[in-house]
C-alpha positions in Angstrom: 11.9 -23.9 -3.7 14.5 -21.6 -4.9 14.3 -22.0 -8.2 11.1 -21.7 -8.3 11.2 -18.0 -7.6 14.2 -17.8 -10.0 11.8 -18.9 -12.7 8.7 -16.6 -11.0 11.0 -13.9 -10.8 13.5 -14.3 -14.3 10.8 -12.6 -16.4 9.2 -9.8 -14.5 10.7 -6.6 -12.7 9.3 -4.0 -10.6 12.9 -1.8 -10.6 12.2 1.7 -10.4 15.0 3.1 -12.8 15.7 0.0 -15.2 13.9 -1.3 -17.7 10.4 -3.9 -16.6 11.6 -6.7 -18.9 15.5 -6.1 -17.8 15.8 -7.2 -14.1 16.8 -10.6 -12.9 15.6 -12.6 -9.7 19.0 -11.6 -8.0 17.6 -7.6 -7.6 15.3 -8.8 -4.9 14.7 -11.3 -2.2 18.0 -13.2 -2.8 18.6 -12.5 0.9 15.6 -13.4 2.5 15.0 -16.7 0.4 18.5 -17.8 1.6 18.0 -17.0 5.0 14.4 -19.0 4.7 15.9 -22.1 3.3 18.7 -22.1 6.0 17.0 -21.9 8.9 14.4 -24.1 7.5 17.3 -26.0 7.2 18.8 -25.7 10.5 15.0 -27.3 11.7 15.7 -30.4 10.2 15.6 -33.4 12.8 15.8 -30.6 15.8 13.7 -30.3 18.2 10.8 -27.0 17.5 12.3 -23.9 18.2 10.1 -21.1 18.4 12.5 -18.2 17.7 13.5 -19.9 14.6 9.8 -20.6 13.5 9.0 -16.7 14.0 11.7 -15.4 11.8 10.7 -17.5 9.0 7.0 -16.4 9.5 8.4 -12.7 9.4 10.5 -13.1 6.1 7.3 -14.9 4.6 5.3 -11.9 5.5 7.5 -9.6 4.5 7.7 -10.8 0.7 4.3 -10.6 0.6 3.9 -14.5 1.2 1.6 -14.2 3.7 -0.2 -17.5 3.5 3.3 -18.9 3.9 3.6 -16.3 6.7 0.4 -17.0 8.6 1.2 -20.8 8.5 4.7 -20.4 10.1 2.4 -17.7 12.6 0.0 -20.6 13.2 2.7 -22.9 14.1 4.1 -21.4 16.5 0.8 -20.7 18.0 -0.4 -24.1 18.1 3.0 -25.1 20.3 2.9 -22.5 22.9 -0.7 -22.2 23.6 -0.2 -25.4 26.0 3.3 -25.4 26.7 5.0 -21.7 26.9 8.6 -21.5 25.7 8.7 -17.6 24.8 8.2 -14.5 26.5 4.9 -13.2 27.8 5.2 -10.3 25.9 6.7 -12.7 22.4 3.5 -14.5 22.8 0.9 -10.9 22.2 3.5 -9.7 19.7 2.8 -13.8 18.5 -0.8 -13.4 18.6 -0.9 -9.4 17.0 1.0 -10.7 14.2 -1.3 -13.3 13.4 -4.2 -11.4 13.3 -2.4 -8.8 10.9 -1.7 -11.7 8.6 -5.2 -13.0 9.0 -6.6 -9.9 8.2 -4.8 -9.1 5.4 -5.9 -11.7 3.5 -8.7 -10.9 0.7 -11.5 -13.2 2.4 -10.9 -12.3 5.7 -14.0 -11.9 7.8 -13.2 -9.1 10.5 -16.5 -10.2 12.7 -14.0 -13.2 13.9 -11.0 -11.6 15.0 -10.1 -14.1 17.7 -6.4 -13.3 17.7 -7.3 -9.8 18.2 -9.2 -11.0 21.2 -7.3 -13.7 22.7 -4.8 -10.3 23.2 -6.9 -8.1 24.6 -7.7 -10.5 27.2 -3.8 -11.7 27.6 -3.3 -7.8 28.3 -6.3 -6.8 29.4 -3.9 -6.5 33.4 -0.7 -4.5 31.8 0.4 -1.6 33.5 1.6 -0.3 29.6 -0.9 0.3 27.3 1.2 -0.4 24.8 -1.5 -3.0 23.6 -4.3 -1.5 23.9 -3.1 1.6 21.8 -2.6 -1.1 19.2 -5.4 -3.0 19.4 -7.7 0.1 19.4 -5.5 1.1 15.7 -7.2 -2.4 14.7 -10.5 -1.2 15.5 -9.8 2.3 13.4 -9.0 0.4 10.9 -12.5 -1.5 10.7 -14.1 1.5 11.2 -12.7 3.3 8.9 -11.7 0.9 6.1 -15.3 -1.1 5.9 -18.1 1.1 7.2 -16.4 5.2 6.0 -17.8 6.2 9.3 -15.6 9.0 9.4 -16.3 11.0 12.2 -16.1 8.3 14.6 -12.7 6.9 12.9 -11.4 10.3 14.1 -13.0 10.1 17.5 -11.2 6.7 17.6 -7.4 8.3 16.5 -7.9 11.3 19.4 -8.1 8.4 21.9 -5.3 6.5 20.5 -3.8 10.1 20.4 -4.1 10.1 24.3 -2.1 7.0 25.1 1.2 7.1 26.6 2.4 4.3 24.5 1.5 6.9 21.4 3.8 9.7 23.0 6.7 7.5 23.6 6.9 5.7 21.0 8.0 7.5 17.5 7.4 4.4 15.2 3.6 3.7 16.4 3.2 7.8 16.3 4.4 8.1 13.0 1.5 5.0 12.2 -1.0 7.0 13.9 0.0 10.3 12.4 0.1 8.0 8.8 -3.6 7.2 9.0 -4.7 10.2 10.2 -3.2 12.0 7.3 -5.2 9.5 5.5 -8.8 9.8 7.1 -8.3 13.7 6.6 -7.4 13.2 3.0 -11.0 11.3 3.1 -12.7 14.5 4.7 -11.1 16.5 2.2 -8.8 18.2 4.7 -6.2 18.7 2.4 -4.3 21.0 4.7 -4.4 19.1 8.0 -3.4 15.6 6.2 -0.8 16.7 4.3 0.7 18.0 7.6 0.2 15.1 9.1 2.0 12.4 6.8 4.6 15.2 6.9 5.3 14.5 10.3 5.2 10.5 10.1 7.5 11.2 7.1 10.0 13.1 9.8 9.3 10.5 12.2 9.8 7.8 10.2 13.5 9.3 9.2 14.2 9.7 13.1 13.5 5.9 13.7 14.9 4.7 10.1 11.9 3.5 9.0 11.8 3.1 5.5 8.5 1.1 5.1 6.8 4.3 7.2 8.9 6.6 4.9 7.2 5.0 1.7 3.8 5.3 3.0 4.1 8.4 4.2 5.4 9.6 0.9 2.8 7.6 -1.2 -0.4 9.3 0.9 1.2 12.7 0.5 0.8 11.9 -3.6 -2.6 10.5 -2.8 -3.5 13.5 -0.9 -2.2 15.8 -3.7 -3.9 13.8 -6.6 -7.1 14.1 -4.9 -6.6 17.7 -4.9 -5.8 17.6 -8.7 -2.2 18.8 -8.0 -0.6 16.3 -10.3 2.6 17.9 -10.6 3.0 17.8 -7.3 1.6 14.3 -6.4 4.3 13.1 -9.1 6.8 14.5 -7.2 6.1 12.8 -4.4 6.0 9.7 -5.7 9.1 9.9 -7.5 10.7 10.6 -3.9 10.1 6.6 -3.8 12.6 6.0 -6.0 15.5 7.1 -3.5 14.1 5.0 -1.1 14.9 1.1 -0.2 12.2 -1.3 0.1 13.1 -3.5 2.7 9.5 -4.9 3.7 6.5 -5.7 0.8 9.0 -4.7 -2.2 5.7 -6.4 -3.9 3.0 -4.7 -3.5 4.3 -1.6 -2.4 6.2 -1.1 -5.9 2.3 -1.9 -7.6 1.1 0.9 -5.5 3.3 3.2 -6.3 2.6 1.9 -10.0 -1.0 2.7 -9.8 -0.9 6.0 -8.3 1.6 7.0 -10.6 -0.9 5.9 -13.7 -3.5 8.1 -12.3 -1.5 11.2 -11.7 -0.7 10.6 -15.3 -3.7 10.3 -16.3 -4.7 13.1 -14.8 -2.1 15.4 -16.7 -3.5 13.9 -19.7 0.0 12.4 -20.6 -0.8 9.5 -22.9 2.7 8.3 -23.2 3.6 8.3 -19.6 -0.3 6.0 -19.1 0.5 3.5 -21.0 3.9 3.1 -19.9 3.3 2.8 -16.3 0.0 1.0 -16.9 2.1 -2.0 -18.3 4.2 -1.4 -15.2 1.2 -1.7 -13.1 -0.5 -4.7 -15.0 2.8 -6.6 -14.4 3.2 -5.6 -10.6 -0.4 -6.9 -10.3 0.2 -10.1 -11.6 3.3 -11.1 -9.6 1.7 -10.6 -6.7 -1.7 -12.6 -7.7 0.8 -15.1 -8.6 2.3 -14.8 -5.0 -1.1 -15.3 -3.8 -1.7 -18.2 -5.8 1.5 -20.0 -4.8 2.5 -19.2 -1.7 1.4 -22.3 0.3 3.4 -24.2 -2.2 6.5 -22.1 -1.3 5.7 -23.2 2.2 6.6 -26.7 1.4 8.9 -28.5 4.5 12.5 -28.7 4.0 12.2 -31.6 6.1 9.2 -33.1 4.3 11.0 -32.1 0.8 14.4 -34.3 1.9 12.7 -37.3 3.5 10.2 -37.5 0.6 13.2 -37.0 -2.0 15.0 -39.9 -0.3 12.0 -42.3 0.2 11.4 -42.2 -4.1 15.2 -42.1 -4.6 15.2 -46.0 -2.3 12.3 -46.7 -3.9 14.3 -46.1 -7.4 17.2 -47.9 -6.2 15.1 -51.1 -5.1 13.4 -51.6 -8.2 16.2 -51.2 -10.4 18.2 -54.1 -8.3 14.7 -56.4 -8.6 14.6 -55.3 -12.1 18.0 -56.5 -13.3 17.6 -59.7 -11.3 14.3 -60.1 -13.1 15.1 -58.5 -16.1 14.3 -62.0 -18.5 11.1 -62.4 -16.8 9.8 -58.5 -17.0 11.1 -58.5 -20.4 8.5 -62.1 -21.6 5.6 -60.0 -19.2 5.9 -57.0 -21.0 6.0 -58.6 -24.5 2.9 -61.1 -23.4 1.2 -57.9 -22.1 2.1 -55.6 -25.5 0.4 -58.7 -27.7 -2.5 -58.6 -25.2 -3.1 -55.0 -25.0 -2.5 -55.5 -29.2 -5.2 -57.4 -29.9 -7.5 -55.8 -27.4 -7.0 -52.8 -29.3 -7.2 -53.9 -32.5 -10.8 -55.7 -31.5 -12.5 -53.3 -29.7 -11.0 -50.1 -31.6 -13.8 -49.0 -33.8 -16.7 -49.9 -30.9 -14.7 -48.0 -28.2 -14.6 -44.9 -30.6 -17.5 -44.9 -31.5 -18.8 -44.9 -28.1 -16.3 -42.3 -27.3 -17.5 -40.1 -29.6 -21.4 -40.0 -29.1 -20.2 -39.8 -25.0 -18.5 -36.9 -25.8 -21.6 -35.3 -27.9 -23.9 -35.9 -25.5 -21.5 -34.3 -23.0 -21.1 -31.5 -24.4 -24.6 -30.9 -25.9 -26.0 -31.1 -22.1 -23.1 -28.8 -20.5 -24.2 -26.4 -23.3 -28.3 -26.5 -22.3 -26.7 -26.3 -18.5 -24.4 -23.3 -19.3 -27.1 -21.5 -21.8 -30.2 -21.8 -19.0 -27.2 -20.7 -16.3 -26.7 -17.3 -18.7 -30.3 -16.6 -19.3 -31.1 -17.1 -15.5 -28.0 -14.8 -14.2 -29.0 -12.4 -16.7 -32.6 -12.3 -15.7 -31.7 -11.8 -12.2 -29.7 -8.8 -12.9 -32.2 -7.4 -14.7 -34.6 -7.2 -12.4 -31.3 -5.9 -9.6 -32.7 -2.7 -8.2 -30.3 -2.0 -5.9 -26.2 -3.1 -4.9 -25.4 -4.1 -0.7 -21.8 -2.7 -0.4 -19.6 -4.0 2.7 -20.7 -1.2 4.9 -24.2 -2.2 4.5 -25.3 0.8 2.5 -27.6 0.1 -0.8 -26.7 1.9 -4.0 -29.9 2.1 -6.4 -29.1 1.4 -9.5 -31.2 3.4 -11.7 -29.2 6.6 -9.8 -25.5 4.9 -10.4 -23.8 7.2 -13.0 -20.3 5.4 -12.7 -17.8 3.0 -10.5 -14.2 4.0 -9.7 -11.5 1.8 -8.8 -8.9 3.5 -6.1 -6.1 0.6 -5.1 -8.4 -1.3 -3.0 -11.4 1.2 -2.8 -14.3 1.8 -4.9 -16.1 5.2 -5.8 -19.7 5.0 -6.9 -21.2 8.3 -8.3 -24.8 8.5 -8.2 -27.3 11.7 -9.1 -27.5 12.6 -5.2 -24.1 11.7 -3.7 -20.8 9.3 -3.9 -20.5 6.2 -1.9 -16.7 5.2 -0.9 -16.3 1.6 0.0 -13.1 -1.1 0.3 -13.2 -3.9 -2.5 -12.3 -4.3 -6.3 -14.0 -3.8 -9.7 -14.2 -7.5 -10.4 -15.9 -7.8 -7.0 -18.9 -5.5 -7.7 -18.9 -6.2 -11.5 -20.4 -9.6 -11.1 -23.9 -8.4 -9.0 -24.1 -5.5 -12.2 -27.2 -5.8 -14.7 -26.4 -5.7 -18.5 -26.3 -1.7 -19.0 -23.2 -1.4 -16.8 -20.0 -1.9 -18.7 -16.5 -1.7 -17.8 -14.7 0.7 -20.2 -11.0 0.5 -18.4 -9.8 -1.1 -15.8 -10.6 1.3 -13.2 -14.0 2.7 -14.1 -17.7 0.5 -14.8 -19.9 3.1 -16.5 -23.9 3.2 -16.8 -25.1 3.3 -20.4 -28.4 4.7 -19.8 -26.4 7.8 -18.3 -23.7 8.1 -21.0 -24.4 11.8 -22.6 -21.7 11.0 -25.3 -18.7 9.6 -27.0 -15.7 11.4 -28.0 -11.5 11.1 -28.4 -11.1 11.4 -24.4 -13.4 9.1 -23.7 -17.4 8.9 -21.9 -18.8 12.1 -21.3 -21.7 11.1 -18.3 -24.7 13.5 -18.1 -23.6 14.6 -15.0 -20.7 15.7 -17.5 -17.6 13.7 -15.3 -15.1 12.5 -18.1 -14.7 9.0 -17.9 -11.3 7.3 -19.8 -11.5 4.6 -21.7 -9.2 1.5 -22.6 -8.3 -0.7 -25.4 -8.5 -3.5 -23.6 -12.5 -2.5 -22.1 -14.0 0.0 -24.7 -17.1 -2.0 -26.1 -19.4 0.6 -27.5 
């Protein structure tokens, strides 16, 4: 398992100061595999001990392998929900966790969120409402996240705000105080959020913690950016640099990446773009490819050995029967060789033949299949008047000027208003009709509201500027 994150990680860097092709496996998550693979390995014909199982999950989740993470989670789970051998309070932190890991998954379907209930009823008779307070953060984040019902996200944070585990606590404050700063920066309350992720930024740095001091950092850039004070969101960012990245190195560093591309792009330094969009485009694909293999990372020790040895006796046996044996294999093979000879030799130009008109036929009918699947999907989007987004809004189409990609948020620009919702470009871009095209990664444009075409890219008729990439440009 090791070395397959040696290879995954031999190529590819996400180092802030040295070079993207120049950093070696050994810059980051040496420790945390090591400690993985040892207490997996302290597991190993034991009986199951919780404690053990929880600080794998944790290591999983915090190098972004959260399938990995949430199976470790499970684990644990399935044990003590019949026979307890933790702590009351171990098994909500149990149960919180795996509903953060659930819900951070892409396909995650909030309307289940039986983790998040099974705790609400576990501490539903606390004197603290320590869980609540969190809980209720969960529910901001629905709210906030998937429907952009702003008003009542805020409505939701003043409550939290009341809580005496919120005014005791300086780590879940400084959470709070984090996404507050980020539904004002949504308001366009400049002012008030940047105030606010300045105090989580001070409250992370009482409590030392350096995740909170990165976010905090990276939502004052956003906040800036928004604002169109580049210079300043830069500087922000570049705060990150002095910083250690002790949880989600991942996907924090392709953050950081992308808001650092648009800042760029925003001072109109072409240099600086493509630079850090290479940075970006590489972040991006480590951590699909973390996605992708994580359940194989999450491969037993235990199974790993006893399979290992099982093919290793197997090995063993037939090379003992084979050198008692060897005269007799050696006549089978050579009868079989003449046998599978002349059965060759006979049937040769038939079983081409045949071969050949299979393949034909195959592939002239998946062509008919694929060429009636195009014409259908196409005439269906041309007839698409309007797009659902998650928050059950409808976006007509013949008033979409544009699509912006924000991390995992999506602008659309219409002639009467802009619609922000939570998903991806390649999401969206499949329900699109023909006469929206994406001309860089971050925008989809409209062609029958394109006013022109120049060196800076798309001029729309509601005159917003749209870039353009190698990569996308079509026209």
């Amino acid at each position: 398992m090791r070395h397959l994150f040696l290879l995954l990680f031999s190529t590819i860097t996400f180092g802030q100061n040295i070079p993207i092709d120049s950093v070696s496996y050994d810059c980051f998550y040496k420790k945390e595999m090591q400690t993985i693979v040892r207490l997996k390995k302290e597991l190993v014909n034991k009986d199951f001990d919780a404690l053990k199982q929880l600080k794998i999950a944790e290591l999983y989740a915090n190098i972004n392998c959260e399938d990995s993470a949430y199976a470790s989670y499970y684990r644990v789970f399935e044990k003590e929900k019949t026979k307890k051998t933790i702590s009351t309070e171990q098994y909500k932190e149990l149960l919180f966790q795996l509903h953060r890991t659930e819900s951070s998954k892409h396909n995650y379907t909030k309307d289940r969120r039986v983790f998040l209930n099974q705790l609400k009823t576990a501490s539903k008779n606390d004197r603290s409402d320590k869980w609540r307070a969190k809980i209720e953060n969960e529910n901001f984040k629905d709210i906030y996240v998937d429907s952009s019902k702003y008003n009542l996200a805020l409505e939701k944070i003043n409550l939290i705000q009341k809580t005496n585990f919120y005014k005791n606590n300086t780590e879940f404050r400084a959470v709070i105080l984090l996404n507050l700063g980020n539904l004002y920066t949504s308001l366009e309350k400049f002012d008030l959020s940047e105030n606010a992720l300045n105090e989580s930024l001070q409250l992370s740095k009482k409590s030392n913690d350096n995740t909170g001091q990165l976010y905090a950092l990276i939502n004052l850039g956003v906040n800036e950016r928004v604002r169109r004070n580049y210079a300043k969101a830069l500087s922000y960012l570049k705060q990150t640099n002095k910083i250690t990245k002790e949880k989600y190195h991942l996907k924090i560093s392709r953050i950081i990446a992308f808001q650092k591309l648009l800042v760029y792009e925003g001072l109109n330094d072409t240099v600086a773009s493509i630079k850090q969009e290479k940075r970006y485009t590489k972040l991006d694909s480590l951590v699909n490819d973390f996605a992708k293999n994580s359940n194989f990372y999450e491969i037993d020790v235990k199974y790993q050995t006893k399979e290992k040895n099982a093919k290793i006796n197997q090995l063993n046996d037939l090379e003992n029967r084979f050198v008692r044996n060897k005269i007799l294999y050696g006549i089978l093979i050579f009868l079989i060789f003449l046998l599978a000879l002349y059965s060759f030799i006979r049937w040769k130009r038939v079983d081409e033949k045949k071969r050949i008109l299979a393949l034909e036929k195959e592939k002239a009918e998946q062509v008919t299949i694929e060429t009636i699947e195009e014409l259908e999907t196409v005439k269906k989007k041309s007839i698409i008047e309007y797009v659902v987004l998650k928050n059950k809004s409808q976006v007509h189409l013949e008033d979409l000027f544009y699509i912006r990609s924000d991390d995992h948020y999506l602008e659309l620009i219409t002639k009467n208003k802009k619609e922000i919702t939570r998903g991806t470009l390649k999401e969206i871009e499949g329900q699109l009709p023909p006469n929206f095209f994406r001309c860089h990664k971050s925008y989809i444009v409209n062609t029958n509201f394109i006013k022109t075409n120049n060196t800076k890219g798309i001029v729309m008729q509601n005159n917003d500027i749209i870039p353009t990439s190698r990569n996308y440009r079509t026209l």
